[in-house]
C-alpha positions as CSV (number, residue, x, y, z in Angstrom):
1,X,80.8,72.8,106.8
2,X,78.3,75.3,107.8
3,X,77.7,78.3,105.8
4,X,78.8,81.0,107.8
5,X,79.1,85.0,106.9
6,X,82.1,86.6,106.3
7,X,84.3,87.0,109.8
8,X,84.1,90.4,109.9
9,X,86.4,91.0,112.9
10,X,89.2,88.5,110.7
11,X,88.5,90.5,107.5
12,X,89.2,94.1,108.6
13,X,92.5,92.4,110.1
14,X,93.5,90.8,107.4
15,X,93.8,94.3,105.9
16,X,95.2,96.2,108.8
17,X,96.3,94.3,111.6
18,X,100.1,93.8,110.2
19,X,100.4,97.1,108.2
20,X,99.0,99.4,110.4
21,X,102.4,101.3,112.3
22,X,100.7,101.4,115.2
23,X,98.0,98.4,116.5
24,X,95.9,99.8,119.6
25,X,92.8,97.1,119.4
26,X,94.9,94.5,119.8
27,X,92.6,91.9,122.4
28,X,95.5,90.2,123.7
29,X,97.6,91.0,126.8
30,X,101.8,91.6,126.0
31,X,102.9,88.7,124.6
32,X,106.5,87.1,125.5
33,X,109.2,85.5,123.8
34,X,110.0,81.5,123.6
35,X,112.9,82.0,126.0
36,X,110.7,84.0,129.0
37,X,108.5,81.2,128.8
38,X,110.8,78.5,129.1
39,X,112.6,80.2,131.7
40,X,109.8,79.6,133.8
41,X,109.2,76.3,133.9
42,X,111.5,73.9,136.0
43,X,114.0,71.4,134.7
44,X,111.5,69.1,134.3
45,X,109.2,71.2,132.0
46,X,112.0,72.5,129.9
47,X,113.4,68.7,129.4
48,X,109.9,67.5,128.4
49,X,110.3,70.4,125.3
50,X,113.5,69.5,124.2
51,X,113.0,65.8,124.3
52,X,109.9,66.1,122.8
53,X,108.6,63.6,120.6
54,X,107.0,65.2,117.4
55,X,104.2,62.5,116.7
56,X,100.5,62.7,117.0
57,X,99.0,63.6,120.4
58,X,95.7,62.4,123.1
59,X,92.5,64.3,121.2
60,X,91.4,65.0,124.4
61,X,94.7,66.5,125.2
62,X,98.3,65.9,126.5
63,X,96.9,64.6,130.4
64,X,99.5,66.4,132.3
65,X,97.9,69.6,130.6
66,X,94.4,68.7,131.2
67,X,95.3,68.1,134.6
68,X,97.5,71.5,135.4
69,X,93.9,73.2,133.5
70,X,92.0,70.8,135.9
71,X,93.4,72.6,138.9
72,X,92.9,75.9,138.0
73,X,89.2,75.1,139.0
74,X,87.7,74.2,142.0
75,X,85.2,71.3,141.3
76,X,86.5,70.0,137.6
77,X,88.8,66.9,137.5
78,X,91.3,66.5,134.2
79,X,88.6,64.4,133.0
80,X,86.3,67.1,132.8
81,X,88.9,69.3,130.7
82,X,88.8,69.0,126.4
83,X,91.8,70.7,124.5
84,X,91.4,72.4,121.2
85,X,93.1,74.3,119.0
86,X,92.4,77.8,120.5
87,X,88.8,79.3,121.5
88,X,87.2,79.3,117.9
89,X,87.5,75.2,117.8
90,X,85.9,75.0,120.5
91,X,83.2,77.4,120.4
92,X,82.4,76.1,116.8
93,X,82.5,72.1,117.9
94,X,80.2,73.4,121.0
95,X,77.4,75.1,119.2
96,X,77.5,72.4,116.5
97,X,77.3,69.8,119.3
98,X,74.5,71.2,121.6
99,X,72.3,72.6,118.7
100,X,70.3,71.9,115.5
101,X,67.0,72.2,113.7
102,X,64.2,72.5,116.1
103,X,66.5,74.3,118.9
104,X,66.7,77.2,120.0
105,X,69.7,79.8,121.9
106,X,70.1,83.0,123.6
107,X,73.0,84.6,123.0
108,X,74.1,88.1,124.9
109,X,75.4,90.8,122.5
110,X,77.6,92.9,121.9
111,X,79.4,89.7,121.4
112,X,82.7,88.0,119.7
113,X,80.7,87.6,116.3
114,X,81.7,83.8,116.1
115,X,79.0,83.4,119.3
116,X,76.1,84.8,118.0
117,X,76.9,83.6,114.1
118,X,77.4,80.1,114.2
119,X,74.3,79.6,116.4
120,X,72.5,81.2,113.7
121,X,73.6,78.7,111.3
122,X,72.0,76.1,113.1
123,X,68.6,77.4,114.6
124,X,66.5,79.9,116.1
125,X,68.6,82.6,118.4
126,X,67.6,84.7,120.4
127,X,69.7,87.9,121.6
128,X,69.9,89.9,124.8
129,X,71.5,93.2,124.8
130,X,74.1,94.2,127.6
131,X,72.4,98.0,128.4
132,X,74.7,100.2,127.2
133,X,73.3,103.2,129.2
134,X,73.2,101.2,132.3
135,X,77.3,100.6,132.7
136,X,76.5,97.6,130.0
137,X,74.5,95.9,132.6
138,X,72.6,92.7,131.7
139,X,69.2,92.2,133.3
140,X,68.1,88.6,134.2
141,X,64.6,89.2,133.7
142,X,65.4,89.8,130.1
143,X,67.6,86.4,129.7
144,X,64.3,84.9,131.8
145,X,61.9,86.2,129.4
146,X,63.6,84.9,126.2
147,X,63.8,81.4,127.2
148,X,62.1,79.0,125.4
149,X,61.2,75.1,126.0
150,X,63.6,74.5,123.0
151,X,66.4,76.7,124.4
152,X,69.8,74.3,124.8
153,X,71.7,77.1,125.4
154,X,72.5,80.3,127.0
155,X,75.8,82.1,125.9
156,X,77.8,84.7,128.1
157,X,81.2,86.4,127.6
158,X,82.4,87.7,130.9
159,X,84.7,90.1,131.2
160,X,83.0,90.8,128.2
161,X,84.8,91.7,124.4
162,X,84.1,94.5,123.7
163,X,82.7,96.2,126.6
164,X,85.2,95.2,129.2
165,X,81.6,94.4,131.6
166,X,82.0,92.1,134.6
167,X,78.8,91.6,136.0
168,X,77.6,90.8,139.9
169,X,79.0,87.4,141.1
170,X,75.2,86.8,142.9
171,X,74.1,87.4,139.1
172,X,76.3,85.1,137.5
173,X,75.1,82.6,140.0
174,X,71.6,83.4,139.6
175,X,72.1,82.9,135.9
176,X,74.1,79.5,136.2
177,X,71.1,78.0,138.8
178,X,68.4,79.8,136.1
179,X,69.7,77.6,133.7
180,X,70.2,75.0,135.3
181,X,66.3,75.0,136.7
182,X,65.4,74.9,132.9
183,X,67.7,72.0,132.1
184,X,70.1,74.6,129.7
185,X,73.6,74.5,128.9
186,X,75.4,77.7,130.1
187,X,78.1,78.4,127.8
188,X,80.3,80.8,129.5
189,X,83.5,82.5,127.7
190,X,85.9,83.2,129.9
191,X,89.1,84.1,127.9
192,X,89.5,87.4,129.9
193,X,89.7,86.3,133.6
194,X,92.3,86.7,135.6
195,X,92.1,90.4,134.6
196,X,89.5,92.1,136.6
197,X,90.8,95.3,138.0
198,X,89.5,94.8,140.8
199,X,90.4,91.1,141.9
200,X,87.2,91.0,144.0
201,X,85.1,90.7,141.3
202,X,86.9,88.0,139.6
203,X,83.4,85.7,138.8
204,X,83.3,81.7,139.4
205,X,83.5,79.7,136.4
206,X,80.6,78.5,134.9
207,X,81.9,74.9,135.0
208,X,82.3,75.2,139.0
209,X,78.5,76.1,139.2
210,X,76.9,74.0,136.9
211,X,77.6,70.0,135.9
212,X,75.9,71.3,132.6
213,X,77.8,74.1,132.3
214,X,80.4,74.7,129.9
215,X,83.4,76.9,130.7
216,X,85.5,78.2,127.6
217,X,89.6,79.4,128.0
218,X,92.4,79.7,126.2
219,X,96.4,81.1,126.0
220,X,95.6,83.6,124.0
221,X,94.4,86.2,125.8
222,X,94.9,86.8,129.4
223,X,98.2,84.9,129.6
224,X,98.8,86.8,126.5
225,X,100.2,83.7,124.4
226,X,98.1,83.2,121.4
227,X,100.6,81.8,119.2
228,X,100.2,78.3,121.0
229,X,96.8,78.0,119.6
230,X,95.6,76.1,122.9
231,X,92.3,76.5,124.2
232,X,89.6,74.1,125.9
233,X,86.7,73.5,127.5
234,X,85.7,72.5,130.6
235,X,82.7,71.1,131.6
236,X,81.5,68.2,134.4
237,X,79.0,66.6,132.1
238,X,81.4,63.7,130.8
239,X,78.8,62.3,128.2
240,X,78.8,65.4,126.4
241,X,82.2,66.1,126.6
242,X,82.8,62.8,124.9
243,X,80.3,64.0,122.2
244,X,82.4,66.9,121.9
245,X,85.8,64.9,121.5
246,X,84.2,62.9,118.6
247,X,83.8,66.1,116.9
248,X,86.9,67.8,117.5
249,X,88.2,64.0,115.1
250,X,87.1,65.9,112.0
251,X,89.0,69.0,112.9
252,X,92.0,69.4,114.1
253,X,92.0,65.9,115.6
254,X,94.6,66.4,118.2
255,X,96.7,69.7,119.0
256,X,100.4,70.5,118.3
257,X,102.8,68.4,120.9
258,X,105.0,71.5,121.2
259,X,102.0,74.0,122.3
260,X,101.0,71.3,124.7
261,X,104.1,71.2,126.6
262,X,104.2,75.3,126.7
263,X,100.6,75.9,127.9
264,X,101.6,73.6,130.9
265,X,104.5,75.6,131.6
266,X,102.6,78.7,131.5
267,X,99.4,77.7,133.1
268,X,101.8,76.3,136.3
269,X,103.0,80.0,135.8
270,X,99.5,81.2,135.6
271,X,99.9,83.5,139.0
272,X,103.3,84.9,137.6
273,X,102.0,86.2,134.3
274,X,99.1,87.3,135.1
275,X,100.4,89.2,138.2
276,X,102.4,90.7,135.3
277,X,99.5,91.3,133.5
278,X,98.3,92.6,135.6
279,X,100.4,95.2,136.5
280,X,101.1,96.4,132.8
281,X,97.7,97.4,132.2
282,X,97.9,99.3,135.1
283,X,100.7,101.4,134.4
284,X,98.8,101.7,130.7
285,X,95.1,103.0,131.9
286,X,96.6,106.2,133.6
287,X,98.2,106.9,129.9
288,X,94.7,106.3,128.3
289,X,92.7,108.4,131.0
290,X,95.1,111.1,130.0
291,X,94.7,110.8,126.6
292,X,90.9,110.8,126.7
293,X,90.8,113.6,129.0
294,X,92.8,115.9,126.7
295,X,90.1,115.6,124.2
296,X,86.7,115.4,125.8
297,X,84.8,116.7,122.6
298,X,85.5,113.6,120.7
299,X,85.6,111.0,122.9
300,X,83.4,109.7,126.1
301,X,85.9,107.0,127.9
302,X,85.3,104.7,130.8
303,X,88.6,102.1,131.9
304,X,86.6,98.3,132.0
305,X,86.3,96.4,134.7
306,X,88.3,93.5,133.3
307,X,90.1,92.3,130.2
308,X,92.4,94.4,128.0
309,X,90.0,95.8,125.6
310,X,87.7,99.0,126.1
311,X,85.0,99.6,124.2
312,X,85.0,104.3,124.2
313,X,82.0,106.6,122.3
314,X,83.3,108.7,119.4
315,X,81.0,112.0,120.0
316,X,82.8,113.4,116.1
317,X,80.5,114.2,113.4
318,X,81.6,112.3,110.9
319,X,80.8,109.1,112.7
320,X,82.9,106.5,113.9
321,X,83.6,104.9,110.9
322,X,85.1,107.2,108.9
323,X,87.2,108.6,112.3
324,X,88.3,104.7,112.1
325,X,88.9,104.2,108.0
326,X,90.9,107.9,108.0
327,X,92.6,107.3,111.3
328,X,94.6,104.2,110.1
329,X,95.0,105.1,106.5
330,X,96.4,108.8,107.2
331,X,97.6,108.2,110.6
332,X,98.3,104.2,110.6
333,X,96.6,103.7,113.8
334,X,94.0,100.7,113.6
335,X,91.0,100.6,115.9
336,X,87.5,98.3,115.4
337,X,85.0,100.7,115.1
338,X,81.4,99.6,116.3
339,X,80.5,98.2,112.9
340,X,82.4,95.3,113.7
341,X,80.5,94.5,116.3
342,X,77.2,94.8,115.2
343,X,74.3,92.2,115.5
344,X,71.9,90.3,113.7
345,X,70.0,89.9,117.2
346,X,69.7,92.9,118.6
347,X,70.3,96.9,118.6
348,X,74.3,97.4,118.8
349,X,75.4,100.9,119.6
350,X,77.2,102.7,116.3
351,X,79.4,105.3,117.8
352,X,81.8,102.9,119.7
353,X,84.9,101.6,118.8
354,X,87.6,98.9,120.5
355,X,90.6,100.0,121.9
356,X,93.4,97.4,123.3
357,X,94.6,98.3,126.7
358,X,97.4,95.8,127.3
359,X,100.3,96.2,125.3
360,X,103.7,97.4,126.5
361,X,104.3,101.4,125.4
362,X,100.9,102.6,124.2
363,X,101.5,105.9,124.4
364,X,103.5,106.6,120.7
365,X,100.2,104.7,119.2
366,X,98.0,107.6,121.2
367,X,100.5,110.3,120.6
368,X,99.8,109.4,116.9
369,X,96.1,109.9,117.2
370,X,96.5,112.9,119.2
371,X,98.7,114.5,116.5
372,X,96.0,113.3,113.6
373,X,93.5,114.8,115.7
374,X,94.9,118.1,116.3
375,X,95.6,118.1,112.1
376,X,91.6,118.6,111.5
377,X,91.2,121.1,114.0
């Protein structure tokens, strides 16, 4: 296996994530119960789970998945869909496939720290910053300039974790046929769609742009279900996505049967939870606008354009993280502050931290901060 650093994101949950009273950066939407789930498939679907055989499964995945996936794009057949055992399989097997010694990737930060730390593992990386001072916008001409004649691959997360940044649709395009000119794989995460707050900028996927292009989902967070552990990637190029079955056979080798059978019921549900979705983190932002408004001295908040995460400045003197480390051990309230995030690649700003937006009753978890808060004054 690749050397990798510690996950730093993993670590600082591993400490906090199940002690902490109150969890308000977590990255997934609401999550529902077995039962809900079930209830929404047809007879059909819910027989197919009972009567369900427990043995091994297709690596590339059940087919009636692949092809419920297959139809939530517009040019990709199920042949063109791989399943994996949520995101991180797949963007590990990815890099590991499309790079090596000699190559060479750009990778846009702030970032998921697997993206940018397991193509560092394997060659030379290049990163572009999102503009913080700019509404986190990324400039092309930037992404242009950093190409290379050994670049393989360019790597986007849009709506973007942390940041919550969609960008243009004409610029997402532009990127797609920019790589594409060069003969570049896009990788494009796009674990967050189906969120944007304003559905008209809801972006094309990647893998409905470019035959090269690689389009990355899972359950976990938009549909809010990441105990199935189902992710996958899509992508038209069929010769690489053999490659990258042949690699998933020292992994996980196939998924779990069960998981299988509930991502299909969901993602035929896909309208119906994420309408509900939705609408949660709806009725949440006006709680969090509220919140930040009562204490303008500390905090500088903008809602993001899609996704449940925000990504807020902490204008304290003490620095973000201290407010972070005293805020969940006095106040049990756990946040990421912006060292989590920070890069190898570029400058990362270090007075942000993450804040989840999309589970249910949010505000005893910011009634908790505002009493901590009002303790120091």
């Amino acid at each position: 296996m690749t050397r990798l650093p510690d996950f730093r994101l993993e670590t600082y949950f591993s400490r906090w994530e199940f002690t902490a009273r109150h969890h308000l950066t977590a990255s997934d939407v609401q999550t529902m119960t077995l039962g809900e789930l079930l209830a929404l498939g047809d007879d059909e679907d819910r027989a197919a789970f009972e009567q369900l055989s427990l043995g091994y499964t297709e690596t590339f995945g059940d087919p009636a998945l692949r092809e419920v996936i297959a139809g939530t794009y517009e040019r990709a057949d199920a042949a063109d869909v791989l399943c994996f055992a949520g995101a991180e399989e797949a963007l590990y097997l990815a890099m590991n496939v499309l790079l090596g010694p000699g190559d060479h990737a750009v990778v846009v930060t702030p970032n998921y720290q697997a993206a940018e730390t397991v193509p560092l593992a394997l060659c030379d990386v290049t990163g572009v910053a999102l503009d913080a001072d700019r509404d986190w916008a990324l400039d092309l001409d930037r992404v242009k300039a950093a190409l290379r004649p050994s670049t393989r691959v360019v790597s986007v997360n849009f709506p973007n974790n942390p940041t919550g940044k969609v960008i243009g649709s004409v610029d997402f395009a532009a990127l797609a046929g920019l790589c594409d000119e060069r003969g570049i794989h896009l990788f494009s995460d796009e674990v967050y769609r189906g969120l944007e707050r304003d559905p008209a900028r809801t972006l094309p996927q990647a893998a409905d742009l470019s035959e090269r292009a690689l389009s990355l989902n899972v359950t976990s967070k938009s549909l809010g279900l990441p105990g199935l552990r189902i992710g996958w990637i899509t992508c038209r190029d069929r010769a690489l996505l053999g490659r990258l079955e042949r690699a998933k056979h020292y992994t996980t080798i196939c998924n779990a049967a069960p998981s299988e059978v509930l991502a299909r019921i969901a993602l035929k549900s896909r309208a119906t939870i994420l309408d509900r979705n939705r609408a949660l983190i709806a009725r949440n932002l006006p709680a969090f606008d509220a919140f930040f408004a009562r204490f303008p001295d500390d905090f500088a908040w903008r809602a993001p354009d899609g996704g449940c995460v925000a990504y807020p400045r902490y204008l304290g003197p003490e620095g973000v993280e201290e407010f972070c480390t005293r805020l969940v051990e006095e106040a049990g309230v756990l946040l990421l502050p912006a060292s989590i995030y920070r890069s190898d690649l570029t400058p990362t700003p270090t007075d942000r931290f993450r804040i989840g937006i999309g589970r249910r009753d949010p505000e005893e978890g910011l009634s908790a901060v505002a009493r901590w808060l009002r303790t120091r004054r």
